[in-house]
C-alpha positions as semicolon CSV with decimal commas, in nm:
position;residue;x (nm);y (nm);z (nm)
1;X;-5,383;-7,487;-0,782
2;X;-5,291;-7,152;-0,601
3;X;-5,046;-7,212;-0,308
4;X;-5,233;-7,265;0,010
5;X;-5,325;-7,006;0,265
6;X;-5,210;-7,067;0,659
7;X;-5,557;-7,118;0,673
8;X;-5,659;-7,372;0,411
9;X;-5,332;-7,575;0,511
10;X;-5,520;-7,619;0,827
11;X;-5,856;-7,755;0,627
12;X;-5,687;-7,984;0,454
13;X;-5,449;-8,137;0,663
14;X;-5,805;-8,167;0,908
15;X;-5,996;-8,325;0,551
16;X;-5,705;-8,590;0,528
17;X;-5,807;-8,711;0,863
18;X;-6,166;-8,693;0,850
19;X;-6,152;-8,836;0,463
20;X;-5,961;-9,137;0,689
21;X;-6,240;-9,182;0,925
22;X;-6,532;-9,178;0,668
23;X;-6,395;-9,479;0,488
24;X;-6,271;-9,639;0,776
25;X;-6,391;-10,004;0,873
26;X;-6,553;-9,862;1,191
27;X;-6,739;-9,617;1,017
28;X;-6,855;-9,897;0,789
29;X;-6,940;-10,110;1,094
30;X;-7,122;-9,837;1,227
31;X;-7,319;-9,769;0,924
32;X;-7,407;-10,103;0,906
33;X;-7,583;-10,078;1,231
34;X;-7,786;-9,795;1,138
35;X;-7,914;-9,945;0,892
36;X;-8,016;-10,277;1,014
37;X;-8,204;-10,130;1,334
38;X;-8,367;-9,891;1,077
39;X;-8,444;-10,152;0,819
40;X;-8,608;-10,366;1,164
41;X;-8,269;-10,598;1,097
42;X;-8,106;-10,760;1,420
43;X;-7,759;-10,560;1,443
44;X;-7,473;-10,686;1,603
45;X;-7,578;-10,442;1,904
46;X;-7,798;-10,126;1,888
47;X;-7,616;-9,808;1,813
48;X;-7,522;-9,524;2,060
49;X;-7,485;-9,209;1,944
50;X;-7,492;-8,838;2,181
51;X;-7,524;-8,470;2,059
52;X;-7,343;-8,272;2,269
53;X;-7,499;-7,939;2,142
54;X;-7,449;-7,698;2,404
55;X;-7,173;-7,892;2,577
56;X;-6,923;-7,826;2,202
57;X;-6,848;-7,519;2,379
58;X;-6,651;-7,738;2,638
59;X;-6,537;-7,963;2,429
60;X;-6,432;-7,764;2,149
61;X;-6,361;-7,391;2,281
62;X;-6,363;-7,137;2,047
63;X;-6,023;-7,021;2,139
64;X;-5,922;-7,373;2,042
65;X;-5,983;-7,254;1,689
66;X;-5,711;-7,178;1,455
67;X;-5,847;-7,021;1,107
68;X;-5,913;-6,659;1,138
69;X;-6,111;-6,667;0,813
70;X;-6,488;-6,669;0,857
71;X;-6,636;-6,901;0,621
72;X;-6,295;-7,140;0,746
73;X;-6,331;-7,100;1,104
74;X;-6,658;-7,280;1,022
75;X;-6,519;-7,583;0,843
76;X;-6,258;-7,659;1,092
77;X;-6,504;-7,648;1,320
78;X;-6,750;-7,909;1,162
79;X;-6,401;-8,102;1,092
80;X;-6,238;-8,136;1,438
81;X;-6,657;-8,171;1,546
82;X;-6,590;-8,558;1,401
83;X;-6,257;-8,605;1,543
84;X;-6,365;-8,496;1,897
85;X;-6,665;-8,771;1,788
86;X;-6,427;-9,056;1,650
87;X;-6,249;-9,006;2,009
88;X;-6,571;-9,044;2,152
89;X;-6,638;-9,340;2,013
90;X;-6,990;-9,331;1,966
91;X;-7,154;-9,454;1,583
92;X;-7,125;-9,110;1,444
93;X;-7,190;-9,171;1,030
94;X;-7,058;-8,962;0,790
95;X;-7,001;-9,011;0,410
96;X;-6,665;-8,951;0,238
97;X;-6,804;-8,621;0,109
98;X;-6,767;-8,254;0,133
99;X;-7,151;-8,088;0,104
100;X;-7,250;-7,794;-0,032
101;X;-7,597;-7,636;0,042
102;X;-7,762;-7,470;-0,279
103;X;-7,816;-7,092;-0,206
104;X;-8,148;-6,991;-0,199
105;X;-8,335;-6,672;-0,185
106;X;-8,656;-6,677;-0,008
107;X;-8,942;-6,436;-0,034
108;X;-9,053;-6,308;0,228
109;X;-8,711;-6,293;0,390
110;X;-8,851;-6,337;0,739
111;X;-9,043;-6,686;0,596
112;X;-9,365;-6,611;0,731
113;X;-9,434;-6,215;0,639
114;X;-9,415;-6,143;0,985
115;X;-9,054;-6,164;1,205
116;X;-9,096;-6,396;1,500
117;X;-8,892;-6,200;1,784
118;X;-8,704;-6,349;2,137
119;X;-8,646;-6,149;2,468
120;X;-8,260;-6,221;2,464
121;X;-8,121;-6,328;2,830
122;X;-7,968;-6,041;3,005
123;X;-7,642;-6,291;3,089
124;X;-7,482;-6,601;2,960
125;X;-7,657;-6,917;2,961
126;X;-8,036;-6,729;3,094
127;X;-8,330;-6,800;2,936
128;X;-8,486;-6,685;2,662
129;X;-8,837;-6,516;2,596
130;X;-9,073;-6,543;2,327
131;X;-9,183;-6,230;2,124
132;X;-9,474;-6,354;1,901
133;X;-9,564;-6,073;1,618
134;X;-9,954;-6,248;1,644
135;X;-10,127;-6,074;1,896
136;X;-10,454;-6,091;1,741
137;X;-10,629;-6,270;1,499
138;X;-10,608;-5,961;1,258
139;X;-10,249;-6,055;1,262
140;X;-10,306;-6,381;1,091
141;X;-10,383;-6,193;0,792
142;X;-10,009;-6,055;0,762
143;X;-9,932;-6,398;0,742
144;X;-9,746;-6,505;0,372
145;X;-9,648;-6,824;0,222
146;X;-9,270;-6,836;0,095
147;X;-9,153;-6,837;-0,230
148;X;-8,800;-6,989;-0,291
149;X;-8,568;-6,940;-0,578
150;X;-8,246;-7,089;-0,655
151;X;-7,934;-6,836;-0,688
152;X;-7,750;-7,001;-0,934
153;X;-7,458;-6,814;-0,937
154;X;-7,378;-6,830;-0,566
155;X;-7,433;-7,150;-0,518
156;X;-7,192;-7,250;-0,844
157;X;-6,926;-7,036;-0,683
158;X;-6,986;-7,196;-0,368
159;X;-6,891;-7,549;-0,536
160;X;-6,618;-7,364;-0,723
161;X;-6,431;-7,267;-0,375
162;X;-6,483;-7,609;-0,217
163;X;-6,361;-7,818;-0,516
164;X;-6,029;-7,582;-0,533
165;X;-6,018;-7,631;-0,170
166;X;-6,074;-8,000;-0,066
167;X;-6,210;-8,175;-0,428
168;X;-5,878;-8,345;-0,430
169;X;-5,958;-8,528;-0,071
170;X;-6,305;-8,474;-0,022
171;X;-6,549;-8,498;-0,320
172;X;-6,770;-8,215;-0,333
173;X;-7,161;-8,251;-0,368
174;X;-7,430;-8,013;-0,376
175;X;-7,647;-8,147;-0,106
176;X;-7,989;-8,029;-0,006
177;X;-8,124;-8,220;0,301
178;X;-8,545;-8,263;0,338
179;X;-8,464;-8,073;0,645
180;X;-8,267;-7,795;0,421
181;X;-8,529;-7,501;0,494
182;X;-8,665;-7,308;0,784
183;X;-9,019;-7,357;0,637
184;X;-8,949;-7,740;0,584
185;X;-9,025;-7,876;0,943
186;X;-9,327;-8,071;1,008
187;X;-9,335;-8,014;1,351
188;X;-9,508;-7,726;1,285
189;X;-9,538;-7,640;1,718
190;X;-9,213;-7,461;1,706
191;X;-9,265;-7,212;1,416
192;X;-9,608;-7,187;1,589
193;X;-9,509;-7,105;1,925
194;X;-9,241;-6,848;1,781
195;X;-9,521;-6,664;1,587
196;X;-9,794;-6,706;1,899
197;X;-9,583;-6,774;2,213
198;X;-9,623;-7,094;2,385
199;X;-9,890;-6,998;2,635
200;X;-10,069;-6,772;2,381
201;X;-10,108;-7,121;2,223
202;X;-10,209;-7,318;2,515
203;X;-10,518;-7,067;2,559
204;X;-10,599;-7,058;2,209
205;X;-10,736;-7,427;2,220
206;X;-10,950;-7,346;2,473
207;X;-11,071;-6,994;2,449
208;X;-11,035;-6,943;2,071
209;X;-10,954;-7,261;1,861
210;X;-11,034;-7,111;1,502
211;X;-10,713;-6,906;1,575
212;X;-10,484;-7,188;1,647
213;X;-10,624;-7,380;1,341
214;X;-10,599;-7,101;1,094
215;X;-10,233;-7,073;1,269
216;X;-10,155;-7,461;1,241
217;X;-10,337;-7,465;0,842
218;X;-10,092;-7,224;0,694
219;X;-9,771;-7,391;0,829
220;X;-9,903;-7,705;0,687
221;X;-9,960;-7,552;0,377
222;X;-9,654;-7,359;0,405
223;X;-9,470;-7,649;0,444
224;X;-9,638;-7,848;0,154
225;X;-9,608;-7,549;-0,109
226;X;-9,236;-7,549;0,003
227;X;-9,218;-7,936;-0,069
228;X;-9,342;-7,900;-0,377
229;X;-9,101;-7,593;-0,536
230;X;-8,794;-7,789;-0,351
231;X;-8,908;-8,086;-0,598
232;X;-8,958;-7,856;-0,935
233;X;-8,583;-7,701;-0,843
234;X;-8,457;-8,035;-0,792
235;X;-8,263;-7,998;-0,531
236;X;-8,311;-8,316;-0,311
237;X;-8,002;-8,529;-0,253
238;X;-8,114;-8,891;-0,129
239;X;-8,010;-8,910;0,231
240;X;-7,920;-9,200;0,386
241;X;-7,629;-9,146;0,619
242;X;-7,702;-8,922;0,904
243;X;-7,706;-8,975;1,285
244;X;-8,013;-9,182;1,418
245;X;-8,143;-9,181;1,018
246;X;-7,918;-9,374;0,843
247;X;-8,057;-9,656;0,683
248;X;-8,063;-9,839;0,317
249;X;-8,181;-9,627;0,021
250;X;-8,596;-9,571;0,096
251;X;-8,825;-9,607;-0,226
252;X;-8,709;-9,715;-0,598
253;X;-8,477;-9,409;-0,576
254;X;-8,657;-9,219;-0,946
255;X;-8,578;-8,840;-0,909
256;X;-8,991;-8,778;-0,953
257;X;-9,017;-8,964;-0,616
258;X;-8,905;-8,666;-0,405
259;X;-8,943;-8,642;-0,041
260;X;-9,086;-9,033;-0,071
261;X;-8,690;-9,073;-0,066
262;X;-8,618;-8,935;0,272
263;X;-8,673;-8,941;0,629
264;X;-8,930;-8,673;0,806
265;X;-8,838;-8,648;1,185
266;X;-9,101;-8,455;1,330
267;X;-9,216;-8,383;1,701
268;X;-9,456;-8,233;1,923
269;X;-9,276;-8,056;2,212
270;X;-9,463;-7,767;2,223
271;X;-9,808;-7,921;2,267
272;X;-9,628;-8,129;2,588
273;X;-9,896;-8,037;2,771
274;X;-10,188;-8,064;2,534
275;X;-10,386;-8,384;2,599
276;X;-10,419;-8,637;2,405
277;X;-10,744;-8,528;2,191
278;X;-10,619;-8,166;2,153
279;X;-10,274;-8,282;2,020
280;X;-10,468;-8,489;1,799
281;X;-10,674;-8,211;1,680
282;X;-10,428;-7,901;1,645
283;X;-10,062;-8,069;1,602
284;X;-10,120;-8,480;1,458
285;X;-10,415;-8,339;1,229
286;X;-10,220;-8,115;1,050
287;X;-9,866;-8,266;1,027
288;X;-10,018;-8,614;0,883
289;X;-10,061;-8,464;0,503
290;X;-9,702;-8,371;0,541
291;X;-9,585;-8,727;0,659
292;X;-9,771;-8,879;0,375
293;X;-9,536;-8,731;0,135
294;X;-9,224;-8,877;0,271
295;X;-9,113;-9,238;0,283
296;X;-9,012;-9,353;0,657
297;X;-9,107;-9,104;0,972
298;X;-8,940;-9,070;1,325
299;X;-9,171;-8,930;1,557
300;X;-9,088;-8,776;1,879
301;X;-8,816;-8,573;2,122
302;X;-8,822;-8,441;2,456
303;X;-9,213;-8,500;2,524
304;X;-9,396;-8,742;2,705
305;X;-9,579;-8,960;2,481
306;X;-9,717;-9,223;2,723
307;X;-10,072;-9,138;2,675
308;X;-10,031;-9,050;2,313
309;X;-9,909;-9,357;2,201
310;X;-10,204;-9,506;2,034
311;X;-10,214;-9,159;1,813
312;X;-9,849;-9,179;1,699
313;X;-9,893;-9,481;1,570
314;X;-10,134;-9,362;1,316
315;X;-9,855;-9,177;1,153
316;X;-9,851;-9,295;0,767
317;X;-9,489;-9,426;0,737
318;X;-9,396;-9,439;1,121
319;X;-9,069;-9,651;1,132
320;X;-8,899;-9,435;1,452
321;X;-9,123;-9,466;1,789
322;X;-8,909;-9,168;2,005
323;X;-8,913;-9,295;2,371
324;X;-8,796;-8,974;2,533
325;X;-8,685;-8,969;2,927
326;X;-9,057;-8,884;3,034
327;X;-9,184;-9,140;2,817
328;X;-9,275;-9,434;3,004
329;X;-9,067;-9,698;2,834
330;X;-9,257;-10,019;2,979
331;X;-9,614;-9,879;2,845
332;X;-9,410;-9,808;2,511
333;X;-9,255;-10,197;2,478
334;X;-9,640;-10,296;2,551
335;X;-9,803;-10,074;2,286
336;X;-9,554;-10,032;2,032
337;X;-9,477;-10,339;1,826
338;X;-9,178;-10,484;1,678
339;X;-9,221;-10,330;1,342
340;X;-9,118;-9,998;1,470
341;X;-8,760;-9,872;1,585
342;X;-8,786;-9,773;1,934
343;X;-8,516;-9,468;1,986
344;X;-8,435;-9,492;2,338
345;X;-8,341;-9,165;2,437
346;X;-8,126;-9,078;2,800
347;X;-8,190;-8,785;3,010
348;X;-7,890;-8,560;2,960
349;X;-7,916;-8,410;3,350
350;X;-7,884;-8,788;3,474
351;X;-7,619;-8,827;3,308
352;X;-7,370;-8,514;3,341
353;X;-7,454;-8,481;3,688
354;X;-7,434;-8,856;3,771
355;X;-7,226;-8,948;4,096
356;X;-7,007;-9,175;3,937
357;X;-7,009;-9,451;3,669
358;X;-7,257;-9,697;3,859
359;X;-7,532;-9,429;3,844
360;X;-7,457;-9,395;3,472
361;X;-7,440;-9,787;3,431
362;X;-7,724;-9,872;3,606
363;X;-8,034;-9,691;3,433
364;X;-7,843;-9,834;3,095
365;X;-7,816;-10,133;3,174
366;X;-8,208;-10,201;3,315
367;X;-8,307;-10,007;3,012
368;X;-8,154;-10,206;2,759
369;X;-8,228;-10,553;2,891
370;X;-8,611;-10,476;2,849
371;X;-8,568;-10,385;2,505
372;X;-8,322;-10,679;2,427
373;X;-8,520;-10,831;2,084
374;X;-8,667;-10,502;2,017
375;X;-8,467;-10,352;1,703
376;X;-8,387;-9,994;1,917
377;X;-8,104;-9,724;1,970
378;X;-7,949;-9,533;2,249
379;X;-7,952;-9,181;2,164
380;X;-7,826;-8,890;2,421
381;X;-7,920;-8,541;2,290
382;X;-7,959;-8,187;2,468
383;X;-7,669;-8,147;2,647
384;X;-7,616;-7,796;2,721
385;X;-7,307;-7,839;3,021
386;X;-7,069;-8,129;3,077
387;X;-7,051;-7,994;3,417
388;X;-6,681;-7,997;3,465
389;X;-6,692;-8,334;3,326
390;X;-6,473;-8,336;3,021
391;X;-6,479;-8,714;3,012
392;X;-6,878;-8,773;3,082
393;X;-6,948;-8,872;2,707
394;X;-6,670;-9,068;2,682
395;X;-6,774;-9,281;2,993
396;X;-7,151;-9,280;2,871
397;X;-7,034;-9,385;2,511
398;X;-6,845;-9,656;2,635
399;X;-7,148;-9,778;2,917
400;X;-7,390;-9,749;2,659
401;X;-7,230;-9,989;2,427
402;X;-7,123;-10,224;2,698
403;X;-7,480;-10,247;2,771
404;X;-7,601;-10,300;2,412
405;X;-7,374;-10,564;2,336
406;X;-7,477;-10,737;2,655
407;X;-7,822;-10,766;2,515
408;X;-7,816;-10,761;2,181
């Protein structure tokens, strides 16, 4: 092996410690959780895990960064990501693995045949704008469905450079997720509203419906002809350790199986304010051939499910009921059964801008008593600030699993 770059010292000596953590017996504890509360198992307490997405910026500055190499830079990052996590202390999962995503070309190169556009914020941390290329239903026309193909090459020298760099602590895998694709989302509502524009949408169900179904039909079938040439390339690695998803190995595990292996986590954010029979009819409609094909479903995110309830769990293979912060959680303990995971999920305002631990506690604490027998989790996602509150998810972590162990 060629002596190490200043760089790749820094990757490995970072792999050593995260190789340390993977096969750690805390890891394995929290693994173990996962997959009882997915398998409907009583765990020793239900798991807590938070996403700090925006907030990594606080936590993990970029000037904090030492490789000045590119491709490096992005490594260390994902690397000191899980020791900022194991500090934490929530049940982050990992395996003792070092994954490689296949390279693929796809064709169109904008997915769809058309290029879904934003309005970019003039300043940091503004909103963005949607640009949607259909303005008319002549513009459904442009619309393509993508063809993928498998670079060989670049994706062998892609192992090549990972084994020479971290195969001696980390084995390296190629590893192609069922979420591994742009076009592989059933949600469907986001690659909608980016091609229509969220309003655009809204008035489409009313005013001109055949548009928003011709719309909603090809990203279904989009999705499914995607499915199906991710299968003939072979690319799908089993998953069953990631955050929220972990769980025992789903079907018999034969390679012509496919997506009946993994997880689809799906939503319906953008149709929020759809009611119940027009979700139904322009989101649930078309995502359920897409469900079909895989073998366990999470449903939900930041929407208000309350009245949709009874719809959701139609889903073929629904094993995650998402109670968001707007859904009402005592209408969801009343409909939703016991053969279902409830993910209880926080509101991340409440909790960064909480005044003091008590008003963190307290919400955590009534929350988790009610769903004491239930087989649930405590998820916290969406943060985009801490707030000037470096320790926040440290406090939550610890709160959160004070309260599950209390009614486990």
């Amino acid at each position: 092996m060629k002596k190490a770059s200043k760089d790749e010292k820094v990757i490995r000596d970072l792999a050593k410690q995260v190789a340390e953590i993977a096969q750690s017996p805390e890891m394995e504890r929290s693994r173990r959780r996962w997959r009882d509360v997915n398998a409907l198992r009583r765990p020793d307490r239900a798991p807590v895990w938070c996403k700090p997405v925006g907030a990594w910026e606080e936590l993990l500055p970029a000037t904090s960064l030492r490789c000045a190499d590119r491709r490096l830079r992005g490594i260390e990052r994902a690397f000191r990501q899980v020791l900022i996590k194991r500090d934490i202390g929530d049940d982050s999962v990992m395996d003792p693995f070092f994954d490689v995503a296949p390279v693929i070309q796809t064709d169109p190169p904008t997915i769809w045949g058309v290029e879904p556009r934003k309005h970019r914020p003039a300043e940091a941390g503004g909103a963005w704008q949607y640009d949607p290329p259909l303005k008319s239903p002549a513009d459904l026309d442009r619309l393509r469905l993508p063809r993928l193909t498998l670079d060989h090459a670049a994706t062998q020298r892609a192992l090549d450079a990972a084994n020479d760099l971290l195969g001696d602590i980390l084995p390296v895998r190629l590893s192609f997720s069922a979420e591994g694709h742009r076009a592989l989302s059933a949600t469907l509502g986001t690659a909608a509203a980016d091609l229509r524009g969220l309003e655009p949408m809204m008035m489409d169900a009313a005013s001109d419906p055949d548009f928003l179904h011709r719309l909603m039909a090809h990203l279904r079938d989009a999705n499914l002809s995607v499915m199906r040439q991710v299968e003939e390339l072979g690319l799908l690695t089993p998953e069953t350790v990631r955050p929220m998803y972990c769980c025992d190995p789903i079907g018999p595990g034969a390679a012509k199986d496919g997506f009946a292996r993994h997880w689809c986590a799906a939503n319906s954010q953008e149709f929020d304010q759809f009611s119940p029979p027009m979700w139904e009819e322009f989101c649930l409609a078309y995502q359920k051939p897409i469900f079909e094909k895989y073998g366990l479903v999470g449903y939900g995110c930041c929407e208000n499910l309350t009245r949709k309830i009874d719809g959701v769990l139609t889903i073929p293979n629904l094993r995650i009921f998402v109670c968001s912060a707007w859904t009402n959680l005592d209408i969801v303990l009343e409909k939703v059964s016991p053969r279902y995971c409830i993910m209880w999920r926080q509101k991340a305002s409440d909790v960064v801008f909480a005044e003091g631990d008590e008003a963190v506690r307290r919400p955590l604490e009534e929350g988790a008593r009610k769903l004491k027998g239930r087989p649930y989790q405590i998820v916290l996602r969406e943060l985009q600030t801490l707030a000037g509150h470096p320790d926040r998810l440290h406090v939550w972590t610890r709160l959160a699993r004070e309260a599950a162990e209390r009614y486990a």
